[in-house]
LOTORTI-278628 format. One record per residue (C-alpha): residue number from 1; residue in one letter; x, y, z. Coordinates in nm, 4 decimals, padded with zeros to 6 digits, always signed. Layout:
<atoms>
> NUM  A  X  Y  Z $
...
</atoms>
This chain:
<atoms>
> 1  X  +07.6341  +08.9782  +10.2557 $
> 2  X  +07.8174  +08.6721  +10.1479 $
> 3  X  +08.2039  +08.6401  +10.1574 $
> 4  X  +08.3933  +08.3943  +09.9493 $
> 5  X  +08.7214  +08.2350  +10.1388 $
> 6  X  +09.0192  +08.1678  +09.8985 $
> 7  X  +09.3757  +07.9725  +09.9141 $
> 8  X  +09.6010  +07.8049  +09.7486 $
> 9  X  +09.9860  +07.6862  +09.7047 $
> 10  X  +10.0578  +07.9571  +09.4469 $
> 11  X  +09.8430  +08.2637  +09.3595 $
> 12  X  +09.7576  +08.3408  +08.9710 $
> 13  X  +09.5628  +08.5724  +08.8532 $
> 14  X  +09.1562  +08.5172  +08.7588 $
> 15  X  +09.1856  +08.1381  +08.9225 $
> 16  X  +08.9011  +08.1697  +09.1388 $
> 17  X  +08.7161  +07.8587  +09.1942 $
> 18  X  +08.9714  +07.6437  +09.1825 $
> 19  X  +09.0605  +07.8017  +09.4946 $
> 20  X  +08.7381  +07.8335  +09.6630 $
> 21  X  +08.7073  +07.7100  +09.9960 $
> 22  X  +08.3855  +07.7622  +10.0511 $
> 23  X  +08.1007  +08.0560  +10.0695 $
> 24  X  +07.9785  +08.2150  +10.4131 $
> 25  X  +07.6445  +08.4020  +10.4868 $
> 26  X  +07.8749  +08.6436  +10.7484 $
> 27  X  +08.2462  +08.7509  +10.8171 $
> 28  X  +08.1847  +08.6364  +11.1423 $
> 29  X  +08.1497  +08.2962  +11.0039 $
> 30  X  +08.4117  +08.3303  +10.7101 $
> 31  X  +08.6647  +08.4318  +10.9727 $
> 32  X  +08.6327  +08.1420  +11.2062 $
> 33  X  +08.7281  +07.9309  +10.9026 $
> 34  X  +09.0062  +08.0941  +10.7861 $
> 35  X  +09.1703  +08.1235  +11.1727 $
> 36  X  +09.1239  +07.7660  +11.1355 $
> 37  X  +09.2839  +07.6864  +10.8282 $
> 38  X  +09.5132  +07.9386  +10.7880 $
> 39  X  +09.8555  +07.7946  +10.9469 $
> 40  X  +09.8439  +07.5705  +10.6163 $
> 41  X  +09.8419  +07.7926  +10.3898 $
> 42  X  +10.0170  +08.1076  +10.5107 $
> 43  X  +10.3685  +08.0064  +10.5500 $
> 44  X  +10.4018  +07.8937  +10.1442 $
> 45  X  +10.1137  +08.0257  +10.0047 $
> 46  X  +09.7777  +08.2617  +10.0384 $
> 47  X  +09.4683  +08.2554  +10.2117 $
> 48  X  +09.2348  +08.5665  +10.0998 $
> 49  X  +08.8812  +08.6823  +10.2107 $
> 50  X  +08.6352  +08.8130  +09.9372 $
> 51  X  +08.3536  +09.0433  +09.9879 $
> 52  X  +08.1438  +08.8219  +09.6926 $
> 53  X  +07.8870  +09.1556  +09.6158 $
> 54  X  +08.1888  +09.4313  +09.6173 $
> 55  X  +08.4736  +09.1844  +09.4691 $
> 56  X  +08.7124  +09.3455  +09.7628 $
> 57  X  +08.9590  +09.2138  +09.9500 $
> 58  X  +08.8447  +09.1814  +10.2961 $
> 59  X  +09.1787  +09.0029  +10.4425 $
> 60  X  +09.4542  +08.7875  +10.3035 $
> 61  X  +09.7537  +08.6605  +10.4228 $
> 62  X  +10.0920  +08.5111  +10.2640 $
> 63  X  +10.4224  +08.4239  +10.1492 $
> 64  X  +10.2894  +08.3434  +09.7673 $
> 65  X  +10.0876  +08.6566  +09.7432 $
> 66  X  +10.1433  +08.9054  +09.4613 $
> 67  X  +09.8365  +09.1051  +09.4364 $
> 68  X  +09.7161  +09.4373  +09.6102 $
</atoms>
């Protein structure tokens, strides 16, 4: 299963790749990254991660973020 790791300063809707951070082969791996990164983005704006085959949520985090 892949998983697709998203951020950004301000969440719209249907912006995708302009927020892609990258593509992992595993949430293990997709994880790790986002742990990493995530103290920049959380406290003004969004960090999601995207089960790429199912198009769900798997975790997201933020001050910026306005969607379910």
């Amino acid at each position: 299963m892949m998983y697709g790791l998203f951020a950004g300063d301000t969440y719209y809707p249907r912006g995708g790749g302009n927020d892609l951070i990258g593509i992992y082969e595993s949430y293990d791996d997709v994880l790790k990254k986002y742990e990493k990164i995530k103290k920049k983005y959380v406290e003004h704006g969004w960090i999601h991660i995207m089960n790429m085959s199912t198009k769900k949520i798997r975790k997201k985090e933020g001050k910026n973020i306005k969607f379910a």
